[in-house]
C-alpha positions in Angstrom: 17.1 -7.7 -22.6 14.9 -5.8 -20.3 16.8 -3.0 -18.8 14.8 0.0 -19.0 10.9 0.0 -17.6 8.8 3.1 -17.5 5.4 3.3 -16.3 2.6 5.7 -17.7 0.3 7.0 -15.5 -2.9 9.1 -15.8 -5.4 10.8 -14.0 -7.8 7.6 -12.0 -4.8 5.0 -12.3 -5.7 1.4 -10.4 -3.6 1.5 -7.5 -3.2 -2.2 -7.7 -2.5 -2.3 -11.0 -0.1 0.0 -10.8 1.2 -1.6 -8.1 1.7 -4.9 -10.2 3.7 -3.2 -12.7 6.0 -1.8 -9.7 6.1 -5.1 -7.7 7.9 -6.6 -10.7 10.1 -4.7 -11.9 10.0 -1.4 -9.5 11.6 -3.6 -6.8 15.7 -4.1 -6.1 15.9 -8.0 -5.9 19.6 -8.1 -7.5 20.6 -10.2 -3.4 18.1 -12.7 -5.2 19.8 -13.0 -8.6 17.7 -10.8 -10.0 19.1 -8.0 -12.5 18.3 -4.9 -11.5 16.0 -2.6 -13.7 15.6 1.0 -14.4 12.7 1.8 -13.3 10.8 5.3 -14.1 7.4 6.4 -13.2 6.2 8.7 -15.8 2.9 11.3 -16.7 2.2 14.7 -18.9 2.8 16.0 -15.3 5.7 14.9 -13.4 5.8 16.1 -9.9 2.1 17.2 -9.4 -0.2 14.8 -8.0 -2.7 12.7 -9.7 -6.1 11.4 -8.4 -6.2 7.5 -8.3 -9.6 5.2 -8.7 -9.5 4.7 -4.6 -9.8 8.4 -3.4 -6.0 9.0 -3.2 -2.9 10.5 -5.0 0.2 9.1 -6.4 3.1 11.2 -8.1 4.5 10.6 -11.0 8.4 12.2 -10.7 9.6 11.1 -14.3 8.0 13.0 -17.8 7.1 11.2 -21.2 10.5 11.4 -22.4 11.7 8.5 -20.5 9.6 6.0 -22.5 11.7 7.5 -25.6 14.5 4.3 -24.5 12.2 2.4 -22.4 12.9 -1.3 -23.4 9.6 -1.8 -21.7 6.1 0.4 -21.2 3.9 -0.5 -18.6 0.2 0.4 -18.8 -1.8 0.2 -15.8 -5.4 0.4 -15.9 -7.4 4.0 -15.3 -11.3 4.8 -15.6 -12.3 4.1 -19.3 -12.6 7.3 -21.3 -13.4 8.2 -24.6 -10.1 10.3 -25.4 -6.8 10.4 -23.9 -4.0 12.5 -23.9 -2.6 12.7 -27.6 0.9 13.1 -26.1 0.8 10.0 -24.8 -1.0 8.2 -27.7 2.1 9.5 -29.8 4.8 8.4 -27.8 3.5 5.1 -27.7 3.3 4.8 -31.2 6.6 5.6 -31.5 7.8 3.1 -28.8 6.0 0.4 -30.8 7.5 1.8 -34.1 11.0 0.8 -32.9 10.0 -2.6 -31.2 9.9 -1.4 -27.6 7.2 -3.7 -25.9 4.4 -2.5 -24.9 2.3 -4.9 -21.5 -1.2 -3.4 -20.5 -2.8 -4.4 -16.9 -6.9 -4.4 -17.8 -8.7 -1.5 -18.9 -5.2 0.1 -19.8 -5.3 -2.0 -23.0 -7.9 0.9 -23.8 -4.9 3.5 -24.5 -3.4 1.2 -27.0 -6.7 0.8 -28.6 -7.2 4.3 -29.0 -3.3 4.7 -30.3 -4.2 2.0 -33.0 -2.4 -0.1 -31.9 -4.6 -3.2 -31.9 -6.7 -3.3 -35.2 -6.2 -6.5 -36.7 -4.2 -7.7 -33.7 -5.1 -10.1 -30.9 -5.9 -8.8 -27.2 -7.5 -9.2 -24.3 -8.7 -7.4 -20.8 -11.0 -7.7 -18.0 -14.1 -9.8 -18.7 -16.3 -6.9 -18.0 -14.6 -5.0 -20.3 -14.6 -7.1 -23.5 -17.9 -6.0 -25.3 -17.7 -2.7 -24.7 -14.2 -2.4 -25.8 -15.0 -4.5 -29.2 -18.0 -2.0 -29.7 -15.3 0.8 -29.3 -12.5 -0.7 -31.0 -14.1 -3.3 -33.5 -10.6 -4.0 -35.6 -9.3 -5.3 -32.5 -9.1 -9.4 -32.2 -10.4 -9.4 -28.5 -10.3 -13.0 -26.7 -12.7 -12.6 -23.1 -11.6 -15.6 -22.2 -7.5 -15.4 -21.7 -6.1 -14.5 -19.0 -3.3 -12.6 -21.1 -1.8 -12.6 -25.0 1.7 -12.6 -25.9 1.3 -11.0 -29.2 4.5 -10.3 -29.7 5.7 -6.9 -28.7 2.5 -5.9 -27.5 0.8 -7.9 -23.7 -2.6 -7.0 -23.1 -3.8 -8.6 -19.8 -7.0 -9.6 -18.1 -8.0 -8.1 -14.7 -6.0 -7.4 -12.1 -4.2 -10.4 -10.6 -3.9 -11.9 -14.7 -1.5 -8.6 -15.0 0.6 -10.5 -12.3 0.4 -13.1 -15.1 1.6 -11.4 -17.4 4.4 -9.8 -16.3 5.8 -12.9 -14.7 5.3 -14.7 -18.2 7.1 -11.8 -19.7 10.1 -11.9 -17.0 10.5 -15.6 -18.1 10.6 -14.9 -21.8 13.1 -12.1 -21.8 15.2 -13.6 -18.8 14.6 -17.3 -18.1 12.4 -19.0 -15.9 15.3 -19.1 -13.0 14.6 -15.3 -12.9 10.8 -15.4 -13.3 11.0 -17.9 -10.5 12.3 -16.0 -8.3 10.5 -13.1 -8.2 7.5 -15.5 -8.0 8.8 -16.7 -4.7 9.1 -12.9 -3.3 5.7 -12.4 -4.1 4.5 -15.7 -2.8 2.7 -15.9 -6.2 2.5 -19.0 -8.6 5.6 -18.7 -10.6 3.4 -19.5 -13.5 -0.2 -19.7 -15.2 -0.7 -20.3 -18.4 -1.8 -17.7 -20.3 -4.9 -19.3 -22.6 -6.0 -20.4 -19.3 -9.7 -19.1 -18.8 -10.7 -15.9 -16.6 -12.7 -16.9 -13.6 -16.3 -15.5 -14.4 -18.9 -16.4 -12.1 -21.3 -18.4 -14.5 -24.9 -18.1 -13.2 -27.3 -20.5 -13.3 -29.1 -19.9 -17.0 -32.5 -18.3 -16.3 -35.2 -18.8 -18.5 -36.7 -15.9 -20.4 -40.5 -17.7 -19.1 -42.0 -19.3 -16.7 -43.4 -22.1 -19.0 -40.5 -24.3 -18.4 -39.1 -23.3 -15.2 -40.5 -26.5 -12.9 -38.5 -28.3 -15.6 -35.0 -26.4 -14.9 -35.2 -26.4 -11.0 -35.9 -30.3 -11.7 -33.2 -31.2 -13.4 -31.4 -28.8 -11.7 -32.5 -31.4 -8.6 -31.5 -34.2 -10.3 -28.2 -34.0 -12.1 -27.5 -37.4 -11.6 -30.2 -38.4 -13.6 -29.9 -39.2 -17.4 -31.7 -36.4 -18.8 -33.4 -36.9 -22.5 -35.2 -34.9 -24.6 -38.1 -37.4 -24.8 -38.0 -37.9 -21.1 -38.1 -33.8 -20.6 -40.8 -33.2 -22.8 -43.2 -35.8 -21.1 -42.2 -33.7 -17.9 -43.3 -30.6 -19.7 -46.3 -32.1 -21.4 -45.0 -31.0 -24.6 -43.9 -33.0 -27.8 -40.9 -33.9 -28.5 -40.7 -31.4 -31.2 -42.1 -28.4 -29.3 -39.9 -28.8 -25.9 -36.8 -28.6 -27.9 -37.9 -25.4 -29.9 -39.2 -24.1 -27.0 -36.0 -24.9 -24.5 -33.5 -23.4 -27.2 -35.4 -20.0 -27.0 -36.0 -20.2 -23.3 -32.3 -20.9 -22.5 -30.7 -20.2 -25.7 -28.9 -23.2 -25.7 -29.9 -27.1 -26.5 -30.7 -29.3 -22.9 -27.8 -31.3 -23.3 -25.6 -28.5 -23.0 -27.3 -26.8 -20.4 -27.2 -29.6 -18.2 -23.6 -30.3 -19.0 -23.1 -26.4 -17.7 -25.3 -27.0 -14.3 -22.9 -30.0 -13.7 -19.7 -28.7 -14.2 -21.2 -26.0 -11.5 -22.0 -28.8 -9.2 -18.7 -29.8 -9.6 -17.2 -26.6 -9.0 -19.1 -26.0 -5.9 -17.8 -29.2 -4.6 -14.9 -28.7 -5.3 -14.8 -24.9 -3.5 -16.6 -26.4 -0.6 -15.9 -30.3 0.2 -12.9 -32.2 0.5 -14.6 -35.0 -1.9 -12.1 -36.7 -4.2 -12.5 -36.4 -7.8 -14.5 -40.1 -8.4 -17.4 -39.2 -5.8 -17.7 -35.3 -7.4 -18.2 -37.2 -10.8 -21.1 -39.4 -9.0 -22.4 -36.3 -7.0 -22.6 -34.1 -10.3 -24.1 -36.6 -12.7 -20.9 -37.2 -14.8 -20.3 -40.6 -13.5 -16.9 -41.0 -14.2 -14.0 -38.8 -13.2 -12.7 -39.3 -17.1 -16.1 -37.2 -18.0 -15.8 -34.8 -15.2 -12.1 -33.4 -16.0 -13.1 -33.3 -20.0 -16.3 -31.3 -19.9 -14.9 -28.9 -16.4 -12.0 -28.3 -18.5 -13.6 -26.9 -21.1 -16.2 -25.2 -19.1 -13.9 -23.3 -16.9 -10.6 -23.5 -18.6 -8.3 -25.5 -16.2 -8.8 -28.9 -14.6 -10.6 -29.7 -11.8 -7.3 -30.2 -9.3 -5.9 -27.1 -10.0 -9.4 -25.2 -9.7 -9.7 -26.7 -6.4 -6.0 -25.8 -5.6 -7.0 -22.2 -6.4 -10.6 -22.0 -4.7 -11.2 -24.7 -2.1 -12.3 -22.8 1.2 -13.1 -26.3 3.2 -10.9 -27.0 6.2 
């Protein structure tokens, strides 16, 4: 059972993701069903005031020696560093040592890394982050695509609102989803997303690393609805066969099937963002053809269907 949450904070916490970690379980919700946690924000210097990544100051009024009992340890992300406070690092390998879990919100997953707590264990954190933390911690099994891993008794989550994520996921395995629910509905949040669902990156259209083929991307680019071959493409290029697809593979780093698939299933999610289309007609208007097509290929593209993308992102009236 959850009972007992503490907090760490450091010097440059998030403010939001702190506040994701108290919005949780910092809050009294026990008129909603909800039981009630202890909840205990904690630094190396309770009582002093700490400098926050938005040019203010929170206080921490609790010291490391509540996450002794904590059944939980929040994380909240801070400014990446290269070191960090060896108290700290020690008290949460203790906490892990006798099965306390341990749930980081984006670049805090950096503190377990750097208390070894990850090598040889799956993880994940803000897509910005993900290369540079492999580099840094290269044991580490680090997915950039999830929005958060349950690996046990240790959550690492993606940025910012994927913390929400994971905390609500969390909730709903140690208490039920009646509880998980409600405290979804107080935060006027989705009660659930699934965690292997994809991070939303902004995909830019793939430039080419030349100009040789560029009239040939904005073309098809034009022309999505039309069936696009390789023999067709290198007559367009005045190429052979042979040459076009050598030379589009190093151009795009990727074959012209696959890049056009990509440009479609960014069609489609422009439509989707910005028309009240139905699904059959953004099919047509993308070059898929068939709605069957578009739902496989924006799946695995962007990592959910198309409905619940547009559910998420349409801005059309």
């Amino acid at each position: 059972m959850l009972q007992k949450v503490a907090v760490v904070l450091m010097e440059d916490v998030a403010l939001f993701e702190f506040g994701v970690l108290a919005e949780v379980f910092g809050i009294d919700r026990t008129g909603d069903g909800v039981p009630p946690f202890d909840f205990k924000v904690c630094s190396t210097t309770p009582g002093r005031p700490m400098d926050t990544s938005t040019h203010s100051q929170v206080i921490a009024p609790y010291g490391l020696e509540e996450l002794e009992d904590a059944d939980l340890i929040g994380i909240p992300a801070t400014t990446w560093r290269h070191e960090y406070d060896e108290r700290i690092l020690e008290a949460l390998r203790r906490a892990e040592a006798r099965g306390a879990i341990l749930l980081t919100v984006c670049s805090g997953v950096y503190v377990l890394g750097a208390a070894g707590l990850l090598d040889g264990r799956p993880c994940t954190t803000h897509w910005r982050y993900t290369e540079g933390f492999q580099r840094q911690f290269p044991t580490a099994k680090v997915d950039p695509d999830v929005l958060f891993v349950d690996d046990g008794n240790i959550i690492t989550s993606a940025g910012t609102a994927a913390g929400i994520d994971a905390c609500l996921h969390l909730v709903r395995r140690e208490l039920g989803s009646a509880v998980a629910t409600r405290i979804a509905r107080r935060m006027v949040v989705p009660p659930q997303r699934d965690g292997g669902q994809r991070q939303y990156v902004d995909v830019p259209v793939p430039e080419s690393s030349g100009e040789s083929l560029q009239p040939v991307l904005d073309w098809m680019i034009d022309n999505l609805t039309t069936d696009h071959t390789v023999p067709a493409l290198a007559r367009r290029a005045q190429m052979s066969e042979r040459t076009f697809a050598r030379r589009f593979v190093a151009e795009t780093g990727t074959t012209p099937l696959k890049w056009v698939t990509t440009q479609r299933v960014l069609r489609a999610r422009t439509l989707l963002e910005q028309t009240r289309m139905g699904i059959e007609q953004i099919a047509s208007e993308s070059g898929f053809g068939t709605a069957a097509l578009l739902r496989h290929h924006f799946r695995r593209v962007v990592g959910v269907p198309p409905q619940d993308y547009r559910r998420t992102f349409q801005t059309a009236s």
